[in-house]
C-alpha positions in Angstrom: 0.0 0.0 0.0 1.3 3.2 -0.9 0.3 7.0 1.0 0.9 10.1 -0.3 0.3 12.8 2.5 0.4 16.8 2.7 0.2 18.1 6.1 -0.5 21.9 6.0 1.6 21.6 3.4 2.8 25.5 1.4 5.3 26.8 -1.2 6.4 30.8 -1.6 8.3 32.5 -4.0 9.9 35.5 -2.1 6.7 36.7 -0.2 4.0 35.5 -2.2 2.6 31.9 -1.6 1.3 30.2 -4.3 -0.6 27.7 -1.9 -0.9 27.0 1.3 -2.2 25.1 4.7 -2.7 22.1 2.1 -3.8 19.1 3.6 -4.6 15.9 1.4 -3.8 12.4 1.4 -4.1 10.2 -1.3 -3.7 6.1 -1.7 -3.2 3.1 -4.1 -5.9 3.8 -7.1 -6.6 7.4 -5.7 -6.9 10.1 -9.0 -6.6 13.3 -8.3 -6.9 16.6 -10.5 -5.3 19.6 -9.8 -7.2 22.7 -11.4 -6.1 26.2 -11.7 -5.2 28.7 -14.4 -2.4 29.1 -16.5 0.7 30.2 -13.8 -1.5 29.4 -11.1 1.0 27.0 -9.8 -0.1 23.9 -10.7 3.3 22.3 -11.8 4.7 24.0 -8.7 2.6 21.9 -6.2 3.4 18.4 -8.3 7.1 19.2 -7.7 6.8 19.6 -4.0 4.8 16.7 -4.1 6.8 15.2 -6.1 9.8 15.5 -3.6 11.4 17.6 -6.5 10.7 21.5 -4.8 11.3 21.6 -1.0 7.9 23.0 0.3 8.3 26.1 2.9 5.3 25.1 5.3 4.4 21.8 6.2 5.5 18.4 5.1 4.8 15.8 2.6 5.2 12.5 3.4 5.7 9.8 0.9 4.8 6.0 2.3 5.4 2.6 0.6 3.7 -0.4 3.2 4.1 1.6 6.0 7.7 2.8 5.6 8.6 6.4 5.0 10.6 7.2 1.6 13.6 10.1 1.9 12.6 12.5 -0.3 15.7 12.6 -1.9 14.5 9.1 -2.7 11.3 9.5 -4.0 12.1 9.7 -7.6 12.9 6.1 -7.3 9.3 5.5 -7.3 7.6 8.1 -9.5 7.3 8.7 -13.0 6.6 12.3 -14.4 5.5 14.0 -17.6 4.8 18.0 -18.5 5.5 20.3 -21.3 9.2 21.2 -19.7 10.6 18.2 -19.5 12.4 17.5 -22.4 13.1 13.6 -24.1 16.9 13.3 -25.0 16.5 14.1 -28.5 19.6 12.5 -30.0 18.7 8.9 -29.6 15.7 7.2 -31.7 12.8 5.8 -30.3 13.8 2.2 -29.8 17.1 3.7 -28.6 15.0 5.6 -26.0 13.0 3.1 -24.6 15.7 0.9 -24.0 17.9 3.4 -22.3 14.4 4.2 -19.9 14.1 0.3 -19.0 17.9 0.4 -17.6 16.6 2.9 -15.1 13.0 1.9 -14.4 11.1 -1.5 -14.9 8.4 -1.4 -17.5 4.4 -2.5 -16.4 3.8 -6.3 -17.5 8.2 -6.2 -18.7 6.5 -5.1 -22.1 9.0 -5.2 -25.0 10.5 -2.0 -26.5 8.3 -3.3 -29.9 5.0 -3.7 -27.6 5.8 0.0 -26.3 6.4 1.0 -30.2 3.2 -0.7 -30.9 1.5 1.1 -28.4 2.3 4.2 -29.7 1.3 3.2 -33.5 4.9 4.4 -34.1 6.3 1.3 -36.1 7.5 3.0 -39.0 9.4 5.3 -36.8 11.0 2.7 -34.9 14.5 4.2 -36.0 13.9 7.4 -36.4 15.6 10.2 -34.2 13.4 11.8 -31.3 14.1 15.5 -32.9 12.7 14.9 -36.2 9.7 13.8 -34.0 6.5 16.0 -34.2 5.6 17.8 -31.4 2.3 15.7 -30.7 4.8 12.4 -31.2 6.7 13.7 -28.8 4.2 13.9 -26.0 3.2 10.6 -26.9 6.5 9.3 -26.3 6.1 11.2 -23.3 2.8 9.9 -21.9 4.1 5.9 -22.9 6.9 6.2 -20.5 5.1 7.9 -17.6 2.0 5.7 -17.6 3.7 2.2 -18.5 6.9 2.9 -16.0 6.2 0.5 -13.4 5.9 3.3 -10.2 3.3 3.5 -7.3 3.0 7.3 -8.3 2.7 9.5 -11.3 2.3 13.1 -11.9 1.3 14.3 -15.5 1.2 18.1 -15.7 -1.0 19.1 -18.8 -0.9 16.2 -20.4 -2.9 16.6 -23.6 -1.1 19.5 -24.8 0.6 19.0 -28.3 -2.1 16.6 -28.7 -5.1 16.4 -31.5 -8.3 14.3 -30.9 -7.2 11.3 -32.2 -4.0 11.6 -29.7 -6.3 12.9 -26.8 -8.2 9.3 -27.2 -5.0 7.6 -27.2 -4.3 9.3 -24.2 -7.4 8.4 -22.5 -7.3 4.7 -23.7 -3.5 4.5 -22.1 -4.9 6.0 -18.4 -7.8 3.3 -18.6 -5.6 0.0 -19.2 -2.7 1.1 -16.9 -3.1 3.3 -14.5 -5.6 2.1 -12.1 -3.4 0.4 -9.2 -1.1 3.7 -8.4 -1.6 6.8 -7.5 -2.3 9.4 -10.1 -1.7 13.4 -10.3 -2.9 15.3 -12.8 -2.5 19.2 -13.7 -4.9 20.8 -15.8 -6.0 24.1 -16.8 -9.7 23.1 -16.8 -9.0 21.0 -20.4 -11.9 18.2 -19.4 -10.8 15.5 -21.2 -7.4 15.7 -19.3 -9.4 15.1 -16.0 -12.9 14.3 -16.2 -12.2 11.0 -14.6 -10.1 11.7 -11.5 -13.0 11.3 -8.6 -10.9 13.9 -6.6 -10.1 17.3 -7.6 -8.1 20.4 -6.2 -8.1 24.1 -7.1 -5.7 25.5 -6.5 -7.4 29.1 -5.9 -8.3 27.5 -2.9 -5.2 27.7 -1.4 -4.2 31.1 -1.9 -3.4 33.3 0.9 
């Protein structure tokens, strides 16, 4: 069992807080959407959350069966996608998801062709990541956040880049795997990024 836990949990810049006296805890199979406008602070939450932004009020307390992760360990047991977080560009795609698997396990040890085939990306097997499409490129993205085999994963605007086609891909992915973790996701109010987390956060909320 897994517990991710925010105790009156806030995050300044200088003297303005961006959120704060935060409480939430989430489990195993928990959804949860975090709302707000764009440069509301969204992404800024997921990283404290993450364990990847110290938070300046409060704690956050990451627990795998009852034991408390460092948080200088958590990314051991996360995966995370957003806009500005950039795929090593230089390798192809079957270069990239083999490198990934040397670093984190894949869900059902799917083979680097299953993944390809999951992204309808056959014919671009060998093809470098920068003469990938921007919408490609968030697929890529999505594949290796969703089918990294963590108790945790944060995507922060996670149809962006994406057409209709790409948005129902994206939706299809979230329904197959992602239903024994726990999942964060940031959203501008896009519905179809969201619409089936049971728990949701805005941010204006928390605002001083």
């Amino acid at each position: 069992m897994i517990r991710l836990t925010l105790q009156d949990t806030g995050k300044r810049f200088n003297r303005e807080w961006i959120f704060r006296s935060l409480n939430i805890t989430l489990q195993q199979g928990d959804n949860l959407a975090i709302l707000g406008a764009n440069g509301s602070g969204k992404s800024t939450l997921a990283r404290v959350m993450s364990g990847f932004m110290i938070p300046s009020a409060g704690n956050v307390i990451f627990e795998i069966e009852g034991n408390v992760i460092d948080s200088n360990a958590c990314y051991r047991h996360l995966s995370y996608a957003a806009p500005y977080l950039d795929l090593p560009e230089e390798f192809t795609l079957s270069g990239m998801l083999d490198f990934h698997r040397k670093f984190k396990p894949i869900v059902n040890d799917l083979s680097t062709p299953d993944l390809i085939a999951r992204l309808g990306m056959e014919q671009h097997a060998h093809k470098p990541i920068v003469k990938f499409s921007s919408g490609m490129k968030q697929r890529v993205k999505l594949l290796l956040a969703v089918l990294t085999r963590v108790p945790l994963t944060f995507l922060d605007e996670p149809t962006v880049n994406l057409d209709d086609e790409g948005i129902e891909w994206y939706r299809n992915l979230l329904a197959e795997y992602a239903d024994q973790r726990i999942l964060v996701i940031c959203s501008n109010h896009q519905i179809a990024e969201h619409d089936f987390c049971p728990k949701v956060l805005h941010l204006s909320d928390y605002k001083s």
